[in-house]
N, C-alpha and C positions, 0 to 999 in steps of 0.2 A: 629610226628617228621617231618623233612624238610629233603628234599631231599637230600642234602650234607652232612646231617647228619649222616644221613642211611650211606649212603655209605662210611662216613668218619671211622663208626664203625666197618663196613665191612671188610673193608680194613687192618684196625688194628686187627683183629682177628687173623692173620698171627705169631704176632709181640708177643702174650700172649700166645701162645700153646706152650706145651712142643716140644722141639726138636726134641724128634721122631715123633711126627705127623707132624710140617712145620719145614722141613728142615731150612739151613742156606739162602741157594739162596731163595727163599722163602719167607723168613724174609727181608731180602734184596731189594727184589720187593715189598715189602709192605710197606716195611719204604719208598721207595721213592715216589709208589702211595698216601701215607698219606701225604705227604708233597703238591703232586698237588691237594688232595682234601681240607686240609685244607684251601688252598690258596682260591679254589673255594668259599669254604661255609664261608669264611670271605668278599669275595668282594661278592656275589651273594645275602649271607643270612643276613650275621652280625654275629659278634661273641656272646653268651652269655653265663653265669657261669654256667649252669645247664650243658655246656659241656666241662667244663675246664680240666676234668680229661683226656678226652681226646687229650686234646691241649697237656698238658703237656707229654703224652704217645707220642706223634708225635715227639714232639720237641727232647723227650729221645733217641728213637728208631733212629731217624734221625742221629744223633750225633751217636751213638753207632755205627750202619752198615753203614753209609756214608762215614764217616771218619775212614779212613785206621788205625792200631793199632799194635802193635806188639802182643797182643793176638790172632790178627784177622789173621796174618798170619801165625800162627803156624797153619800145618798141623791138628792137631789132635784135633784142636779147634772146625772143622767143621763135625769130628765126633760122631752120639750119643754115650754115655756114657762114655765120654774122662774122663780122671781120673786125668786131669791135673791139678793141686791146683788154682795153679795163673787164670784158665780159670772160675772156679767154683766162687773163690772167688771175682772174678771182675762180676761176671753175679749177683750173691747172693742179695744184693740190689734191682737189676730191676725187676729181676723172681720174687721176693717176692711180690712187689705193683703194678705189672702189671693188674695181674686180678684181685685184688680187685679194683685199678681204672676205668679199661676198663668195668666191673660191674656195678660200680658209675656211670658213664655218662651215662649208659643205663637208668636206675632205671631214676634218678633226671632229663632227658630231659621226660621221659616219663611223672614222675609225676608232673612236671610244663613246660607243653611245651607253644612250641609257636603257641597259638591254631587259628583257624580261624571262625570268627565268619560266622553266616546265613545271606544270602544273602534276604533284607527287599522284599516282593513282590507287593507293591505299585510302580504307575505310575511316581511319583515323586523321583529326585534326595533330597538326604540327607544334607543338612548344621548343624555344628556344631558350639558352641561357646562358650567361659565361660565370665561370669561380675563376679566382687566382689562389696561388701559392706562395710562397718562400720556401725552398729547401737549403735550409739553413747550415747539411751536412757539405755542400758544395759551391764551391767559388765560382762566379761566373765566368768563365773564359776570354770572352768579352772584355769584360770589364771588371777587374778584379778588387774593385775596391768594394765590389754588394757579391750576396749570394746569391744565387741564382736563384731568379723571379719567375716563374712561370701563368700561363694560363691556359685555360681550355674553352671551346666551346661545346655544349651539348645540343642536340635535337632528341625529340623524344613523344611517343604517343599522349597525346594531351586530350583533357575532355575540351566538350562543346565550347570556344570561348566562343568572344565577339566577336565582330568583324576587324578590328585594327589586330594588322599584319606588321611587324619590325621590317626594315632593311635592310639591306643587303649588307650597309655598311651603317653604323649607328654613332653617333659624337663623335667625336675629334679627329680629325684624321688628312694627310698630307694632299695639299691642292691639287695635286693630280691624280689623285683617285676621292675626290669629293664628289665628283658625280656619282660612285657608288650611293650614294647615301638618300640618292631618288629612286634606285631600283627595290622594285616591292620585291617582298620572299611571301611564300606561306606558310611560315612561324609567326607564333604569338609570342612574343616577348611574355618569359614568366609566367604560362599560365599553368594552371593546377596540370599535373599529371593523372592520365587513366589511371582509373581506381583498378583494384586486384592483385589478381598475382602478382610478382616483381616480375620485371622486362629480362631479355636477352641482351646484353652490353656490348658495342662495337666500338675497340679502340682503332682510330684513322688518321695517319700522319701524311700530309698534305704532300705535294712535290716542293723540290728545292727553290728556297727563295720567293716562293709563294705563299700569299697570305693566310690564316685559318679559315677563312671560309669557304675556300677555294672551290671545292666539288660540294656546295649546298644543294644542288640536284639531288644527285648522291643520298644526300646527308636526308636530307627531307622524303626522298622516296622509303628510304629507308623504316625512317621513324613514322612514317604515314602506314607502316604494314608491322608496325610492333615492336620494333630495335630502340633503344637508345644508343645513340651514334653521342662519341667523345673524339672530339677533334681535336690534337693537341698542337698549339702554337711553339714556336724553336725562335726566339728570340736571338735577333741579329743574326739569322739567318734566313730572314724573310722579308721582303719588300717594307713592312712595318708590321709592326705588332701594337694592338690597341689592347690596354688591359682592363676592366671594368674600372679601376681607382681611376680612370682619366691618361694616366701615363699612356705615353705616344714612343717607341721604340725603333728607330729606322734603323738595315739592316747594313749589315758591315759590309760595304760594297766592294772595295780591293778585293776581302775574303774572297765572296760569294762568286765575283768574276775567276779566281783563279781555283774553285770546287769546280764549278761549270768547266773549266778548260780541261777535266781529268776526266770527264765520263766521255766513252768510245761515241765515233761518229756514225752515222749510217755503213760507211767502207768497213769500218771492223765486224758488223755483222755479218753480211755479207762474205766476206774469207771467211767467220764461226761457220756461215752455216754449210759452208763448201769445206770443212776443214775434214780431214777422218776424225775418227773419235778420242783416238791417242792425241792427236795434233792439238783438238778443242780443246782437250784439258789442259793445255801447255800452254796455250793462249788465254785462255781464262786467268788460268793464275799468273800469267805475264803482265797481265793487265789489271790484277787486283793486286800486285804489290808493286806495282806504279802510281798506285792510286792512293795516295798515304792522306790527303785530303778529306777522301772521299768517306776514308776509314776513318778519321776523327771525327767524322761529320755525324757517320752514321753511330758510332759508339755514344754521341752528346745526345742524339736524336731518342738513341733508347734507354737513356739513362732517366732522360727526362720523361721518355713514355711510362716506365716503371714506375718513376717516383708517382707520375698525374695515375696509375691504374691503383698505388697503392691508398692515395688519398682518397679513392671511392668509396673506402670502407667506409670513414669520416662523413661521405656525402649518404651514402647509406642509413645513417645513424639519426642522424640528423640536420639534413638538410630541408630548409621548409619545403621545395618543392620535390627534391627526389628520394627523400627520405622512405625508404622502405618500396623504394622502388624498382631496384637493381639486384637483378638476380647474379651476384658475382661467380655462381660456377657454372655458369653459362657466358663464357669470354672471348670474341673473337676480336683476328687485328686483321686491318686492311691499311693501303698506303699506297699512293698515286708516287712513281719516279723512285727518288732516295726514299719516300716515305713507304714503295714496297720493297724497299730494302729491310727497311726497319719492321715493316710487320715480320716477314720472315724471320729475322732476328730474335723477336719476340718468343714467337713459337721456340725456338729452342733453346732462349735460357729461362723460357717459365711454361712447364709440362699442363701448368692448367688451363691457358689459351686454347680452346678447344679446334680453331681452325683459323686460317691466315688468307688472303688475298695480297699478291705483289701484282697493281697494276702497271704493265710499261718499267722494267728495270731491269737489270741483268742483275743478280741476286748475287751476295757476296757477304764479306762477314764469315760468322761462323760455319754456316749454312755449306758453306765449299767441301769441307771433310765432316759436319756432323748434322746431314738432315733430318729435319723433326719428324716424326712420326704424326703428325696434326696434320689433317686432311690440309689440300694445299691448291688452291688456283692460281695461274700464272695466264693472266689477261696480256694481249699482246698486241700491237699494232703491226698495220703487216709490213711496215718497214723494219720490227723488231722481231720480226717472225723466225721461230726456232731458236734465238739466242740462247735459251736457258735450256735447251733441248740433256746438253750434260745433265742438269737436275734433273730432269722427267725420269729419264732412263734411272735413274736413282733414287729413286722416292721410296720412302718405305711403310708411306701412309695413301690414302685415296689422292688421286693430283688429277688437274684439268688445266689444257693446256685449252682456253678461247683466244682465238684470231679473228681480228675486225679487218676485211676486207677495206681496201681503198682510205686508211686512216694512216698518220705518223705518229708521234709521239705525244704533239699538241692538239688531237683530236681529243682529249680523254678530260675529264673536271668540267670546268667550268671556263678553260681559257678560251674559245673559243667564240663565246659569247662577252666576254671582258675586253679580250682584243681581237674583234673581227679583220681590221687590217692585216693577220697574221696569214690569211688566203692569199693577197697579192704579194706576199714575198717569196725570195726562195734564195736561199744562202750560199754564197758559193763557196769551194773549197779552200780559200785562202782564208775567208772569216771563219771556219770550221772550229777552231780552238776558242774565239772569244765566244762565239754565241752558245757553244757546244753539238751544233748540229751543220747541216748540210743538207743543199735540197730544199724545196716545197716545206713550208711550216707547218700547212696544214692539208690530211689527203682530198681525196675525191669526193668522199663522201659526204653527205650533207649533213652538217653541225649537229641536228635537231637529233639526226636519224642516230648519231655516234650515242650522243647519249642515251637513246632508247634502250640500244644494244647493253651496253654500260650497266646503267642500271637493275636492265632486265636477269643479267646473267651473273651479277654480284646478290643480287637479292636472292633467285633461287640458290645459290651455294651457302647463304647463308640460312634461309630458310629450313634446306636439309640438316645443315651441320649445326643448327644452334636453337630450331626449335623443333627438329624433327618431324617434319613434315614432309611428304608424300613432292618427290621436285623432279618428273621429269623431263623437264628442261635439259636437264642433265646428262642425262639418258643416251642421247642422238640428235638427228638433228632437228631440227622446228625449221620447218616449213615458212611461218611468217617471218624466220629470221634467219634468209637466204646468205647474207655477208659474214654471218659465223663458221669457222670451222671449228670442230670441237674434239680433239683426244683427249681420252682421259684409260686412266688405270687406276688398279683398286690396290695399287702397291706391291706386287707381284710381279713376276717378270714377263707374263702374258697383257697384252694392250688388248684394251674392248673392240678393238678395231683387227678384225683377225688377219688381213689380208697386209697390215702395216707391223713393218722391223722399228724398234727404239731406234733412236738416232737420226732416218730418214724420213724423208718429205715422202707425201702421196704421191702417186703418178701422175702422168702425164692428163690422163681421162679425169682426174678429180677434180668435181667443181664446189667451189668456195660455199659452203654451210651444209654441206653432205661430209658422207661419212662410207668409206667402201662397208659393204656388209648390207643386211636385211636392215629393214627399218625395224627401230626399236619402237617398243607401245608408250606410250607417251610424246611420240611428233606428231606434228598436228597437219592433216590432210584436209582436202576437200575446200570446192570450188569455190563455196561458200563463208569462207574462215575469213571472220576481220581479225585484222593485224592487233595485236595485243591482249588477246583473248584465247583462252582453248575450248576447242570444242566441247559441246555441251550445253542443254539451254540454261541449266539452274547454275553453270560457273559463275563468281563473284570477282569481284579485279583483284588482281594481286596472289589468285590461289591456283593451284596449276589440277593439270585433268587425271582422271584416275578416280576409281570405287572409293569412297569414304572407308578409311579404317582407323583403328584407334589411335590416334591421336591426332585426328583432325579435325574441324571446327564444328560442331553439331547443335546449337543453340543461341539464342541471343544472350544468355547470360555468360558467352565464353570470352575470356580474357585472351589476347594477344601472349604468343611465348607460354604459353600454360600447359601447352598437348604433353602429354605423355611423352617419351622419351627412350630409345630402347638403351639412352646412352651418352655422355659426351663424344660428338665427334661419329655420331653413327646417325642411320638414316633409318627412318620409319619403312623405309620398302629392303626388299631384301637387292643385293647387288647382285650384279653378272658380273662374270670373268669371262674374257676372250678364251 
């Protein structure tokens, strides 16, 4: 909560106590301090619903002890336990809804506040922007009377602006997520893009039924360290979609609730990952072609990804701000839930996506009998842990399997900070179907920390695979970031981890962000190591530890994405195999 906030509730606590505890004078001074705090946290903060209970307790209170009254001057008004009818009966009303509204505005600013997001730790200032479309080849589904409308958002390395930052949420947008639109980000609306070479391009398809901006974390750490990140919006399949012309889109709710009721509970993983390996694969596809939903969902999701990666060319050409900015054969996808369904997708019906992330999803589609050959991370929460274990063992490109200790499904974007009330729930198995889950919303670990993780270990997978750069992070395990477990293969039938079989879980001795085997060069030891940095005095943020070699950053006149390359989809350091 904000600052004016606090204090405005404060203040009115005076104004809800019984009698015998805050006196008349009392009530008095509070009614009129609520009145100068209000004033404050409208002009300082902005007003929003989640504290209207309070507004209105101010304005009541105000009027009540401000304005003089012939109740108010009788003696005996201002004594506890006056027996005076007319005193009783004029108070009766307010006593009554005082504390359950001054209760309300506590609860509802806590459980949708106005949150602030992490501050990106790349060299580079933040720009934001949105384009829209028409694809005129295709009827909306939706709604079949227009073609399908689209839009996207971008983040992207920007020179020096000003100080004014855009928000979170910007123009138009439905009463119950208008408080977004006091949350600050650190994007500049529209400002000039870093001059130089063209950027490395990240196309990011958000989770199901959630807005475009969703993982702006994400999106901004990202574009703070060189990337332009394209987030692409799925119209009426997401809480609302706002599109630069003003149009206001709310999402087809019947649908959306009956897509949510086909993706597997926490119990289905669970049997996956207790299944043998013949049994998994019978279960897997048990469950993707029950899932006929989930399948149109995802085929709309990448049709429209396609069409928004093909209109980059157009922004390429001439766009005033990213015109000649986009290096399109440097292409990755990522995608939080259905959205890394859809990145994976990606990679295999277009060979030039150079490398894919599926955060949190059990992967399906094409992906089942023809996995891409594109380096490939599968981020995992540990209630999702090992799901996709069939694909690993089957990879025929570099693949990393990260596990976030102590998280679920709703640890990962940006939900966490949108709906913090989603800690005090936990679902039980009869709502399993509507809500799509079971259990705890949200895990153990602390919101702030998930995202560190998050971001940390999506950036360096993209850093190797997209600008080739020296990433090991990768490597083994990092020391400052104990709650990872990391396998990975170089697509070969041997695992970097020499002492682990495909298909099975570590033993019993393994602890959560280690790795059986020697330590690789690149974790970062020593008593001394703060947390988001590697050893080393001359490291810079955002660059990982290791002898400078060619094609990494040696000058101030170096461009972001510009190193050398031994390659799409290949890594400036040479790999190990187990």
């Amino acid at each position: 909560m904000r600052g004016f906030e606090v204090l405005l509730l404060v203040v009115l606590l005076p104004t809800v106590l019984p009698r015998s505890i805050a006196p008349a004078g009392l009530r008095r001074a509070a009614a009129r301090s609520a009145v100068l705090c209000l004033a404050a946290h409208w002009i300082a903060e902005g007003l929003r619903w989640q504290m209207s209970p309070a507004y209105l307790l101010t304005i009541a209170f105000a009027i009540r002890h401000l304005r003089p009254s012939k109740i108010d001057d009788r003696p005996g008004d201002h004594l506890p336990g006056t027996n005076d009818p007319g005193t009783k009966k004029s108070r009766a009303p307010l006593i009554g809804l005082a504390l359950p509204a001054y209760l309300a505005a506590w609860i509802l600013s806590l459980a949708l506040p106005v949150f602030q997001l992490s501050t990106p730790s790349g060299p580079h200032p933040v720009g934001t922007l949105s384009r829209q479309w028409i694809d005129e080849a295709r009827i909306d589904p939706f709604d079949e009377s227009r073609p399908r409308k689209l839009m996207a958002q971008f983040w992207y390395p920007a020179r020096p602006a000003g100080s004014r930052t855009g928000a979170y949420w910007s123009g138009k947008s439905p009463w119950f997520l208008s408080h977004w639109s006091l949350v600050s980000t650190s994007s500049h609306p529209e400002a000039p893009s870093l001059t130089g070479e063209p950027l490395p391009v990240i196309l990011y398809n958000h989770c199901y039924t959630c807005p475009v901006m969703e993982s702006t974390q994400l999106m901004q750490e990202l574009a703070s360290h060189g990337f332009v990140v394209v987030s692409v919006a799925h119209p009426f399949e997401e809480l609302v979609t706002r599109f630069p012309d003003g149009e206001l889109l709310r999402g087809h709710g019947e649908h959306m609730s009956a897509v949510r009721g086909q993706f597997p509970l926490p119990e289905f993983y669970e049997r996956l990952r207790d299944a043998s390996e013949t049994n998994r694969e019978a279960m897997f596809r048990e469950l993707i072609e029950g899932a006929d939903l989930i399948e149109q969902s995802l085929r709309l999701w990448t049709a429209d990804s396609l069409f928004v990666l093909d209109k980059l060319n157009e922004l390429q050409a001439n766009d005033p701000v990213l015109a000649d900015r986009l290096d399109l054969d440097r292409v990755g996808a990522a995608g939080y839930s259905l959205g890394g369904i859809v990145a994976g997708q990606l990679c295999v019906e277009r060979a030039d996506i150079a490398a894919c992330v599926n955060v949190d999803c059990l992967a399906s589609g094409d992906m089942i009998d023809d996995m891409p050959s594109q380096p490939l991370m599968l981020m995992e929460s540990e209630a999702f842990r090992g799901a996709n274990q069939a694909l690993y063992d089957r990879a025929r490109g570099p693949i990393y399997r990260v596990t976030l200790a102590g998280t679920t499904h709703q640890n990962f974007g940006d939900l966490t900070l949108q709906f913090p009330f989603m800690g005090w729930i936990s679902i039980p198995e009869s709502m399993g179907k509507v809500v799509g889950t079971t259990g705890p919303l949200i895990g153990d670990i602390e919101p702030r920390r998930a995202t560190v993780l998050e971001n940390a270990y999506i950036h360096a997978f993209f850093r190797r695979y997209l600008q080739g750069l020296e990433t090991p992070l990768l490597d083994g395990p990092a020391e400052r970031y104990p709650e990872i477990t990391l396998h990975h293969r170089s697509g070969s039938s041997q695992d970097l981890e020499p002492d682990h079989q495909p298909g099975t879980e570590l033993g019993t001795d393994h602890q959560p962000g280690t790795e059986l085997g020697t330590e690789t060069e690149g974790s970062q030891t020593g008593p001394d190591h703060q947390p988001g940095t590697e050893l080393g005095t001359d490291h810079q943020p955002g660059t990982e530890l290791g002898t400078e070699t060619e094609g990494s950053q040696t000058g101030p006149d170096h461009q972001p994405g510009t190193e050398p390359r031994t390659g799409p989809g290949t890594s400036a350091e040479s790999s190990t195999d187990g």
